[in-house]
C-alpha positions as CSV (number, residue, x, y, z in Angstrom):
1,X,-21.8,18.1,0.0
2,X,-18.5,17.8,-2.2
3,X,-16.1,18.3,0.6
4,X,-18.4,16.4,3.4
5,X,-18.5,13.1,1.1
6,X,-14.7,13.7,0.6
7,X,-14.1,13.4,4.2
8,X,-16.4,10.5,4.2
9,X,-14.6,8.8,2.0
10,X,-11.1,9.4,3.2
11,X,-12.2,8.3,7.2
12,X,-14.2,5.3,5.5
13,X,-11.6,4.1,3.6
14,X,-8.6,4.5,6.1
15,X,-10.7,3.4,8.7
16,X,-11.1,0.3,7.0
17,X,-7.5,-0.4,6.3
18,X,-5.8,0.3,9.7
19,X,-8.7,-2.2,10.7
20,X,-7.3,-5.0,8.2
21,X,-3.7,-3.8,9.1
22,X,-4.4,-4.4,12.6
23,X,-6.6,-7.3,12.6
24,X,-3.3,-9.1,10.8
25,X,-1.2,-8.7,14.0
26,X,-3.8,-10.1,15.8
27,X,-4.9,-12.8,13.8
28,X,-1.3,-14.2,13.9
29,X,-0.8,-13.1,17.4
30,X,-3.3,-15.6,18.5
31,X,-2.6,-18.5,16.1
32,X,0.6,-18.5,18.6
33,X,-1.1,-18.3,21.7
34,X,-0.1,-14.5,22.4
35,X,-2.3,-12.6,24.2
36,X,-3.5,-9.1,22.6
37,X,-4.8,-6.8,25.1
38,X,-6.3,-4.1,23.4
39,X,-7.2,-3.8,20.0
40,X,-8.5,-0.1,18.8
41,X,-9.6,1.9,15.8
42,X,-8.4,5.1,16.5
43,X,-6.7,6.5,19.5
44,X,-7.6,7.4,22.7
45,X,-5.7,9.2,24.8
46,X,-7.8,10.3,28.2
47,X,-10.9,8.5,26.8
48,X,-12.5,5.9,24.5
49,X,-15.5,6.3,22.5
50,X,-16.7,2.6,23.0
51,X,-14.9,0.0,25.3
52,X,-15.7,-3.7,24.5
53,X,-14.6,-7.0,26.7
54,X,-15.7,-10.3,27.0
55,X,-16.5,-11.3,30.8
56,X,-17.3,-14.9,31.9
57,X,-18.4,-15.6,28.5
58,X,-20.4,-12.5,28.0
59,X,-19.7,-8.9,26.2
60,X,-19.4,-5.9,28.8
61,X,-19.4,-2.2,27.0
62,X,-18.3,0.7,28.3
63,X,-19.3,4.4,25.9
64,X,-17.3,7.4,26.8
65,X,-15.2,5.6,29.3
66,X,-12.3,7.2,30.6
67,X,-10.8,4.2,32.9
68,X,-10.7,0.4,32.7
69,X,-13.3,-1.0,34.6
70,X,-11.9,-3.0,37.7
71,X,-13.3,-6.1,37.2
72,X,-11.7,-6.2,33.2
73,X,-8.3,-6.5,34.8
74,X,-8.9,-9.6,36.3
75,X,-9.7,-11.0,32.5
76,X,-5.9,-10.3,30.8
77,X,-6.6,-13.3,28.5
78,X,-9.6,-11.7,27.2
79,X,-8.7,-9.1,24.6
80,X,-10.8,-5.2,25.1
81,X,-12.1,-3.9,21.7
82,X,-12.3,-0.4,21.1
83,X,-13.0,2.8,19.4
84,X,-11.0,5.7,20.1
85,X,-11.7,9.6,19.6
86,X,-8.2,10.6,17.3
87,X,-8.8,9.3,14.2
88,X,-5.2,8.8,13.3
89,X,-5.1,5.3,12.9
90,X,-5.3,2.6,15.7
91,X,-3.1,0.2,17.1
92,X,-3.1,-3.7,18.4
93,X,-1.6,-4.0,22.0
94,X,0.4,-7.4,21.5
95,X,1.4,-8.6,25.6
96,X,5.2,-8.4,26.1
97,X,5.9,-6.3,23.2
98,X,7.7,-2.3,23.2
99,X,5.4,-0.5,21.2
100,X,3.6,2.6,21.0
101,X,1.2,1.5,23.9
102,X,4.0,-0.1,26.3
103,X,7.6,1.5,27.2
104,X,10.5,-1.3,29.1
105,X,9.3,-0.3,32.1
106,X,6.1,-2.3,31.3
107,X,8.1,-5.5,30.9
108,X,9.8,-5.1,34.2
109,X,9.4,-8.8,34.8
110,X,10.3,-12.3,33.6
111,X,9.0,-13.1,30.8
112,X,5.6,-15.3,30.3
113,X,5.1,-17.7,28.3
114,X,1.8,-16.0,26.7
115,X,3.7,-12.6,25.5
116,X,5.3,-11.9,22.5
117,X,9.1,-11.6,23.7
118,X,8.2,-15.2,24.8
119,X,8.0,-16.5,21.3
120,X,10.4,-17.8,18.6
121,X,12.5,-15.1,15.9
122,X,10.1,-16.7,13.0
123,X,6.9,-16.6,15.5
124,X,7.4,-13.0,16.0
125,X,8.3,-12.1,12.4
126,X,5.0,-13.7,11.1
127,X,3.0,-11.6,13.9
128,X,4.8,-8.3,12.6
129,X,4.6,-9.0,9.2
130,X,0.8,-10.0,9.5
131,X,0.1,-6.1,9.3
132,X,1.8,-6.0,6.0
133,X,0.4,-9.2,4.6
134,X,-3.4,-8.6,5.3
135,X,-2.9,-5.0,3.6
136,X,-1.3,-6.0,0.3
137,X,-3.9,-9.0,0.4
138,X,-6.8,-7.0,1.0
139,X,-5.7,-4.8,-1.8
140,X,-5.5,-8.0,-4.3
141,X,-9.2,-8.8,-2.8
142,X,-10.8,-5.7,-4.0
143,X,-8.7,-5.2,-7.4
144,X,-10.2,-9.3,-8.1
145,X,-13.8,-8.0,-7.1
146,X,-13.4,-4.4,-8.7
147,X,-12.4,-6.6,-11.9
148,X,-15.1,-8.7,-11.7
149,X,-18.1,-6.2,-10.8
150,X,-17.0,-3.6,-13.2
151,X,-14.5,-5.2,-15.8
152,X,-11.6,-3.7,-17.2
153,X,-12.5,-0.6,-19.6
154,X,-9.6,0.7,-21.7
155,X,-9.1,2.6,-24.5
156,X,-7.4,0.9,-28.2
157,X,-5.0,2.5,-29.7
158,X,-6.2,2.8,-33.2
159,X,-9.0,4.9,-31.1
160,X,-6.4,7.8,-30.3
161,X,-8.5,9.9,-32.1
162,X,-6.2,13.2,-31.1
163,X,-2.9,11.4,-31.5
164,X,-1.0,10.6,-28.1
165,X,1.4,13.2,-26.4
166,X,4.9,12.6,-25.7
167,X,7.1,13.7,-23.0
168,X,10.8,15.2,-23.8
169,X,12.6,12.3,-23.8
170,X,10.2,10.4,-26.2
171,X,10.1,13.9,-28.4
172,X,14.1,13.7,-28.4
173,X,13.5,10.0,-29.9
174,X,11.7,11.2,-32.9
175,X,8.5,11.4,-31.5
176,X,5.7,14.4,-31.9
177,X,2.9,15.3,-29.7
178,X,-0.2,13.9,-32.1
179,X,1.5,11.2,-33.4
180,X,-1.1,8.2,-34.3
181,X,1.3,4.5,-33.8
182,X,0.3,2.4,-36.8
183,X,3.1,-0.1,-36.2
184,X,6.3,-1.1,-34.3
185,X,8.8,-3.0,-36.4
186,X,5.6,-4.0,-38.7
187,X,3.3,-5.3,-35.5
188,X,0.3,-3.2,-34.9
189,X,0.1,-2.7,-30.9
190,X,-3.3,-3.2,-29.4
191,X,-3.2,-1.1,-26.1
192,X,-1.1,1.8,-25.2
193,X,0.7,-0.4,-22.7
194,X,1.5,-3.1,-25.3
195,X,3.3,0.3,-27.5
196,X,5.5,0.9,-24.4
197,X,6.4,-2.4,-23.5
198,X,7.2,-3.2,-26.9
199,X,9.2,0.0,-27.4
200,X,11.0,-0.5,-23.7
201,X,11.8,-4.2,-23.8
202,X,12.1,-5.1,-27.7
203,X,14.8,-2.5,-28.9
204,X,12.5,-2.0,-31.6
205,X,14.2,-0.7,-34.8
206,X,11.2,1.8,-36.1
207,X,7.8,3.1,-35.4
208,X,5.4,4.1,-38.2
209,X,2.9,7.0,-37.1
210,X,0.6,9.1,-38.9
211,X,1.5,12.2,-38.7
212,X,-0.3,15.2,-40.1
213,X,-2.3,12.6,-42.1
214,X,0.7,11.6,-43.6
215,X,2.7,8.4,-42.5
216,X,6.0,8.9,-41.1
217,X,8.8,6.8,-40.1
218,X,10.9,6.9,-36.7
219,X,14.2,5.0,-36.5
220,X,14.8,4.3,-33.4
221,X,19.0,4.3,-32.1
222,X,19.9,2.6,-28.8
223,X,21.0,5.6,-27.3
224,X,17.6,7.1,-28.1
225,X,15.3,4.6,-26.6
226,X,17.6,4.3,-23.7
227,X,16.1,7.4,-22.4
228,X,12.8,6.6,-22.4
229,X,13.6,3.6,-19.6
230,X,11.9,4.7,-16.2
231,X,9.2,6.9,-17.0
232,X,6.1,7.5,-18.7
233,X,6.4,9.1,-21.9
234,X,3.5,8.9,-23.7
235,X,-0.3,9.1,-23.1
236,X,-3.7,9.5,-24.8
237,X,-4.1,13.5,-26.2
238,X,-7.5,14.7,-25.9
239,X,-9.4,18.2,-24.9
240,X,-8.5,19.6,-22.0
241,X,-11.6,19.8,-19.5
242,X,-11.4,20.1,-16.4
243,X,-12.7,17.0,-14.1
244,X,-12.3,18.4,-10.7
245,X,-10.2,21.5,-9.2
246,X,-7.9,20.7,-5.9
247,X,-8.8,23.1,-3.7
248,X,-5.6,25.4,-2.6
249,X,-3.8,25.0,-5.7
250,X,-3.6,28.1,-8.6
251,X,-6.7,26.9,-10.5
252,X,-8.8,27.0,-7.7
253,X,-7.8,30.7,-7.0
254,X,-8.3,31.6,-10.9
255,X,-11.7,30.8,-10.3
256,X,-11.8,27.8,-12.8
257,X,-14.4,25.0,-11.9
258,X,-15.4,21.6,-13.5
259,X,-16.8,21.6,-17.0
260,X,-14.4,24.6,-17.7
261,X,-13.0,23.7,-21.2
262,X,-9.8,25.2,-21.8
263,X,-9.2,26.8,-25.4
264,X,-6.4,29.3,-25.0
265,X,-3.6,31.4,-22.9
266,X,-2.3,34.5,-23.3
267,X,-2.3,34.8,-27.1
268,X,-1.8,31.5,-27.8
269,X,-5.1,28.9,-29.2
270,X,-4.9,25.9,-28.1
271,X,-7.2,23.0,-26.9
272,X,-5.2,19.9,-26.5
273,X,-3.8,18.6,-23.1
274,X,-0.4,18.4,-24.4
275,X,-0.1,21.8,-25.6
276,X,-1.6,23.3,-22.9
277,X,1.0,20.6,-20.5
278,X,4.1,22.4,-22.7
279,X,3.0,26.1,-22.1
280,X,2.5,25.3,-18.7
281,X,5.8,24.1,-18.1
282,X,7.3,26.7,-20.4
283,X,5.4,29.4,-18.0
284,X,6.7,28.0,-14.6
285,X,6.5,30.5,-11.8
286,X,5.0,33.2,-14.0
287,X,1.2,34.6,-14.4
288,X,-0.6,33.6,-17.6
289,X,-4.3,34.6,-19.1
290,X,-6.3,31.5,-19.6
291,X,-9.4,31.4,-22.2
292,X,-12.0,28.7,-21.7
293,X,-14.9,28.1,-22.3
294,X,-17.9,27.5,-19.3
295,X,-21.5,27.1,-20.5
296,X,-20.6,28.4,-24.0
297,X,-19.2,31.8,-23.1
298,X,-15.8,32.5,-23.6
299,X,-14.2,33.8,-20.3
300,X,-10.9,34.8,-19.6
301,X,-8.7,34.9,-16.1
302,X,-5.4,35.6,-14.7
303,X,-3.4,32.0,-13.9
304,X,0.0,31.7,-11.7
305,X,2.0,28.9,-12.9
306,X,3.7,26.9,-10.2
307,X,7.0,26.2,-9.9
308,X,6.4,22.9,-11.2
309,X,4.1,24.0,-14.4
310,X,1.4,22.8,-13.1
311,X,-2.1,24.0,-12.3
312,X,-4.1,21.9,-10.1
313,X,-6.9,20.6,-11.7
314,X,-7.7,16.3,-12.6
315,X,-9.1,15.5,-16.1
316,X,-10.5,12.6,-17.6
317,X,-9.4,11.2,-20.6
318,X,-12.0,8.1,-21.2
319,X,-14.9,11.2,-21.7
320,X,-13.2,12.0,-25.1
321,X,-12.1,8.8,-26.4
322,X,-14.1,5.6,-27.6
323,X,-13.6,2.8,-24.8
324,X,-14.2,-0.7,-24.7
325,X,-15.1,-2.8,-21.1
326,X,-14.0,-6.1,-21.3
327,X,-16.1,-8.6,-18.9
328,X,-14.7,-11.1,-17.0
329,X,-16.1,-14.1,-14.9
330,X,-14.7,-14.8,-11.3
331,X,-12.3,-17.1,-12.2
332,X,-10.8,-14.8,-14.8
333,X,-10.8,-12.4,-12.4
334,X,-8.1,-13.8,-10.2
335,X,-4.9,-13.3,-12.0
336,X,-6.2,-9.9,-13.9
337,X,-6.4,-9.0,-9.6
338,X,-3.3,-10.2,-8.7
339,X,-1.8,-8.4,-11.8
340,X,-3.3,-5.4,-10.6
341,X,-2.1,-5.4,-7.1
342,X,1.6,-6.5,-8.1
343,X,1.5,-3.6,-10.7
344,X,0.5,-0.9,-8.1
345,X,3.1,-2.1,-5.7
346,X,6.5,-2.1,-8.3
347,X,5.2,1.5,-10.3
348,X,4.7,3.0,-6.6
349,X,7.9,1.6,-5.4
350,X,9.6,2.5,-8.5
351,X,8.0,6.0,-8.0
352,X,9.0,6.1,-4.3
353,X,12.5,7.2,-4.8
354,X,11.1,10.9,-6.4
355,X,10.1,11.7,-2.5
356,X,14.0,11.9,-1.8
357,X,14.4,14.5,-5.1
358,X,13.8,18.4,-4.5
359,X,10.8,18.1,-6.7
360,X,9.5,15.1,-5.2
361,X,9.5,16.3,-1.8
362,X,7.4,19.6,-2.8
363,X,4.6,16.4,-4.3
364,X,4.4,15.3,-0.5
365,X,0.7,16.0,0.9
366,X,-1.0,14.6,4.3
367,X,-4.9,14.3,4.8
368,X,-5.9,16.9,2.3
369,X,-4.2,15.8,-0.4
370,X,-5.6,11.7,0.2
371,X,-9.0,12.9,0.6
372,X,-8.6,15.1,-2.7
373,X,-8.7,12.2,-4.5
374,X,-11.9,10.3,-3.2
375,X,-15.0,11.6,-5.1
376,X,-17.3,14.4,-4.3
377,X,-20.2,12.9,-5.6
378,X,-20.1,9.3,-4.2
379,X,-19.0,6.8,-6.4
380,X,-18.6,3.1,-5.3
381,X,-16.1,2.0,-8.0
382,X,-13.8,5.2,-7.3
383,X,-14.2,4.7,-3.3
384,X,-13.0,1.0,-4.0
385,X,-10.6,2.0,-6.5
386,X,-8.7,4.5,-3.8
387,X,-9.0,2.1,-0.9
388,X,-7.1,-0.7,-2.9
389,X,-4.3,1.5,-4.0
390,X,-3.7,3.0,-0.2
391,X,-3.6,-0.3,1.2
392,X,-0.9,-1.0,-1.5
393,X,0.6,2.1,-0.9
394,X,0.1,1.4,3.5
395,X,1.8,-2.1,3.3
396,X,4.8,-0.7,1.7
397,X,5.0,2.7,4.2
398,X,4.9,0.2,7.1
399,X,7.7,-2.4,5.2
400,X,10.0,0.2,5.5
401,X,13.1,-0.2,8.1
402,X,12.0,3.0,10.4
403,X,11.8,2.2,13.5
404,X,8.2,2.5,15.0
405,X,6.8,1.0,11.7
406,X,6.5,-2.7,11.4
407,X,9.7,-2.3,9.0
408,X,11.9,-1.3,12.1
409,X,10.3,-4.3,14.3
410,X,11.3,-6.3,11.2
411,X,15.0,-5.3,10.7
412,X,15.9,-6.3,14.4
413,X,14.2,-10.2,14.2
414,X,16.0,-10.6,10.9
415,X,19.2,-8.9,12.2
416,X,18.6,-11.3,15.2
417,X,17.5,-14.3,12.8
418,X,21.2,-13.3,11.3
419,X,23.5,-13.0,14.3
420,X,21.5,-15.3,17.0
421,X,21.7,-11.7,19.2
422,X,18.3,-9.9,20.0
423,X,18.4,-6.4,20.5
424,X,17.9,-5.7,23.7
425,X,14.3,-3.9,25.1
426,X,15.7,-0.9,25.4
427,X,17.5,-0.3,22.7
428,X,14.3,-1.2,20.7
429,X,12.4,1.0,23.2
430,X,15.4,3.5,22.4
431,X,15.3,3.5,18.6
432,X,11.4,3.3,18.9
433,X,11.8,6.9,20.5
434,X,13.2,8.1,17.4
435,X,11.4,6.4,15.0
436,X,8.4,8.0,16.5
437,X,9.9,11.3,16.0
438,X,10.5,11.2,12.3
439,X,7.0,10.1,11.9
440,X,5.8,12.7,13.8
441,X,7.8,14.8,11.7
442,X,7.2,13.4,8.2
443,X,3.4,13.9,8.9
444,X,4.0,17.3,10.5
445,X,5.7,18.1,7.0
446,X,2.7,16.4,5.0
447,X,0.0,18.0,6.6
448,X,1.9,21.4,6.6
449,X,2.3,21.2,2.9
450,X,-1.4,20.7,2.5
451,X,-1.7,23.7,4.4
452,X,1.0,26.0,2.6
453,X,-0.9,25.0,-0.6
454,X,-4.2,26.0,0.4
455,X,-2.7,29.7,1.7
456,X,-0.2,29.6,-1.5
């Protein structure tokens, strides 16, 4: 049941944003009178799953079809909807345009005034971009209605009821893991994000905490603070439970499941995510005996540490801390939305530039890793949650200058925009080729990671 809804949720959800991609290349394609010819969910080499055309006013279908029916040919203006069997993606066949569907050879004559080649540098940047534009939209959509259905639940500060955990660079500030924040330069910080902003953007000069029930001081030097700029150094400290276990990683093969609450390793007792985040790392690429508790017994197992110091497993802070939802009406809803989707877009651009470090690259996952993060007991707000960050995270993929991704199509029309020179059809039919065949590869290289995990 677990895994089946976890599939469920990862065809759902993608299937419903290469549909929004793809329906924004067609929505401006027709605004400026281009014709599509095919628009698909999925692909279909050989065969289609469902064909769908509109002849002489009324809708033909075709299931399991493996050729074009005759008479659909002589209907080009009419654009054939369909469902493929590869549930990779899908694509929008634009008339007059080198893509994945249509080589030069297809555009072996003159040009018409109804296809995309046909059409103004501006014209054919807005049809590109369209993609792009209807994902990152979409994603705003359902951060406003995710906002306004559910609210925003968070957790105060003053509720840190473990203290907050620190990562080296905030521990080489002055900071200790259990530290409470009772002020920042004598303001008292609301929110955990209102601490970090304050400390990152306000060269704050000292931070009380309370520390081993006693209040302490921090003065905070330049050079000090400096090094906390560009990650995330401190979070909420609470018991360490495990939520879920990814399947393929160590903690999976050590037999640990959710509910397991962990309360020791090797000689060591300890209970708090932090300490147990600090062994960990101290006990990279080494085995370790883990105590925890399941059901009230005590059990003990035999954990491998990755090379990273990590296990595998998700937690779940908000179950050990007091939270409070605040509600919202619709028209409040709007900018905390648009906050959201902006947010998601700079900290996962920000983040992108890890994938090109050692470590980052070994983070890399394909479909197994995606769908690891939908829920295995449906859950509406979660499903919602993850579709809104991958269409964040699929308008930037597809911004980017590869060719083969809307990014490529992009660079030439502005390069063009730039020089008043278009690249030629095949040179775009050329580069096209190769863009193809790092995206073959970077998914080759995804998925195989997945795999290596799950044998790992």
């Amino acid at each position: 049941m677990g895994i089946s809804t976890q599939v469920l949720g990862l065809i759902a959800g993608l299937s419903l944003l290469v549909f929004i991609h793809e329906l924004g290349h067609y929505m401006f394609a027709r605004i400026f009178k281009t014709r599509v010819e095919k628009f698909y969910l999925f692909f279909n080499p050989a065969f289609s799953l469902l064909r769908m055309k509109r002849i002489e006013g009324k809708l033909q279908f075709r299931f399991l079809s493996s050729k074009i029916p005759e008479e659909w040919a002589s209907h080009p203006e009419n654009t054939e909807w369909g469902i493929g069997w590869l549930p990779l993606g899908g694509y929008c066949s634009i008339s007059g345009m080198v893509d994945e569907t249509k080589s030069v050879k297809d555009l072996a004559s003159e040009p018409q005034p109804w296809e995309f080649r046909s059409k103004s540098s501006w014209q054919r940047f807005l049809i590109i971009i369209g993609g792009v534009l209807m994902n990152f939209i979409s994603a705003i959509i359902i951060y406003i209605t995710l906002t306004f259905t559910w609210g925003k639940e968070y957790i105060p500060l003053e509720n840190a009821k473990y203290g907050l955990w620190f990562s080296d660079a905030a521990q080489y500030a002055g900071f200790h893991n259990g530290d409470k924040i009772v002020s920042v330069d004598n303001a008292k910080p609301k929110l955990l994000h209102d601490f970090e902003k304050k400390l990152l953007l306000d060269n704050p000069k000292e931070v009380i905490v309370l520390r081993n029930c006693e209040l302490d001081t921090i003065h905070l030097k330049e050079d000090n603070w400096k090094k906390l700029l560009g990650e995330r150094f401190c979070n909420f400290n609470f018991p360490f439970v495990v939520e879920e276990v990814i399947a393929g990683h160590p903690a999976a093969h050590a037999g640990l499941v959710a509910g397991d609450s962990l309360v020791g390793i090797d000689n060591l007792q300890i209970y708090l995510y932090s300490d147990f985040v600090d062994e960990f790392r101290y006990a990279k690429n080494k085995e370790v005996t883990l105590h925890f508790y399941r059901n009230d017994e005590l059990l003990s197992a035999p954990l491998w540490i990755n090379d990273e110091g990590k296990i595998g497993v998700m937690v779940n802070h908000f179950k050990y801390l007091e939270t409070v939802t605040d509600h919202y009406n619709f028209r409040q809803s709007i900018p905390m939305g648009i906050k959201e989707g902006v947010g998601t877009l700079t900290f996962y651009v920000k983040q992108f530039k890890r994938v090109f470090t050692k470590e980052g690259a070994t983070q890399i996952g394909g479909f197994i890793a995606i769908g690891n993060f939908f829920p295995k007991v449906w859950d509406w707000h979660r499903f919602w949650t993850m579709a809104a960050l991958l269409s964040v995270i699929l308008a930037f993929m597809n911004i980017l200058p590869i060719p083969a991704l809307d990014g490529g199509y992009i660079l030439f029309i502005l390069i063009e925009m730039i020089t008043g020179k278009r690249p030629g059809d095949k040179f775009i039919g050329y580069a096209n080729t190769v863009g193809f065949a790092i995206l073959i590869a970077l998914l080759v290289f995804a998925n195989g990671m997945d795999i290596f995990r799950l044998f790992r």
